[in-house]
C-alpha positions in Angstrom: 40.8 15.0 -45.8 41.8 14.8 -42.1 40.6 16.4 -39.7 42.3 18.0 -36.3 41.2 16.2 -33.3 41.1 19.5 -31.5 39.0 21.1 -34.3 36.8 17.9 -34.5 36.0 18.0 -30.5 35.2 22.1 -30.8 32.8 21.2 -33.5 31.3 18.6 -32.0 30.0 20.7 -29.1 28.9 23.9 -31.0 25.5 24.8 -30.2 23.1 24.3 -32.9 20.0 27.2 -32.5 16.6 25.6 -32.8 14.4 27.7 -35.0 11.4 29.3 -32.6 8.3 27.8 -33.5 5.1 29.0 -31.9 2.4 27.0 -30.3 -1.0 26.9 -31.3 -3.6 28.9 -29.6 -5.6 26.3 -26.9 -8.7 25.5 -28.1 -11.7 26.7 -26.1 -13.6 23.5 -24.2 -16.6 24.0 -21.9 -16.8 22.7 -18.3 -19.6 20.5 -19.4 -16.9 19.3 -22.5 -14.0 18.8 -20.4 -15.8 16.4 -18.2 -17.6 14.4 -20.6 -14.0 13.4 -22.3 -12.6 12.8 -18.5 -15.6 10.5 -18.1 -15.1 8.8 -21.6 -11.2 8.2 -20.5 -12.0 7.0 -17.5 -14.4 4.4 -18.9 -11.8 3.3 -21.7 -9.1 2.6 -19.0 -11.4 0.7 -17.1 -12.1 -1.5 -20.0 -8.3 -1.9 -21.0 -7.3 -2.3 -17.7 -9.7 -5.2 -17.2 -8.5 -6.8 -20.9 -4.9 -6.5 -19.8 -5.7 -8.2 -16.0 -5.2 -11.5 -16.0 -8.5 -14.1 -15.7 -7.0 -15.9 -12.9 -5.0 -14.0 -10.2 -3.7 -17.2 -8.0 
């Protein structure tokens, strides 16, 4: 079968709708919570960031 051109390019840029999807409902984290897991990332990148550094910096 072959196709128009003209029909092709139309086709081409048809917009598709995206199905709606909801977002979950945020989970509830206490102040105390929240910064314990801000202190635990900031250890962690301290640690990777001194395994990716190299030994000798000259």
């Amino acid at each position: 079968m072959i196709m128009n051109p003209e029909s092709f390019m139309e086709n081409k840029y048809q917009v598709v709708p995206q199905t709606a999807t909801k977002k979950p409902a945020k989970a509830e984290v206490s102040d105390a919570e929240f910064r314990r897991r801000l202190k635990n990332i900031s250890e962690w990148r301290k640690k990777r960031l001194a395994q990716l550094r190299p030994k000798d910096s000259r």
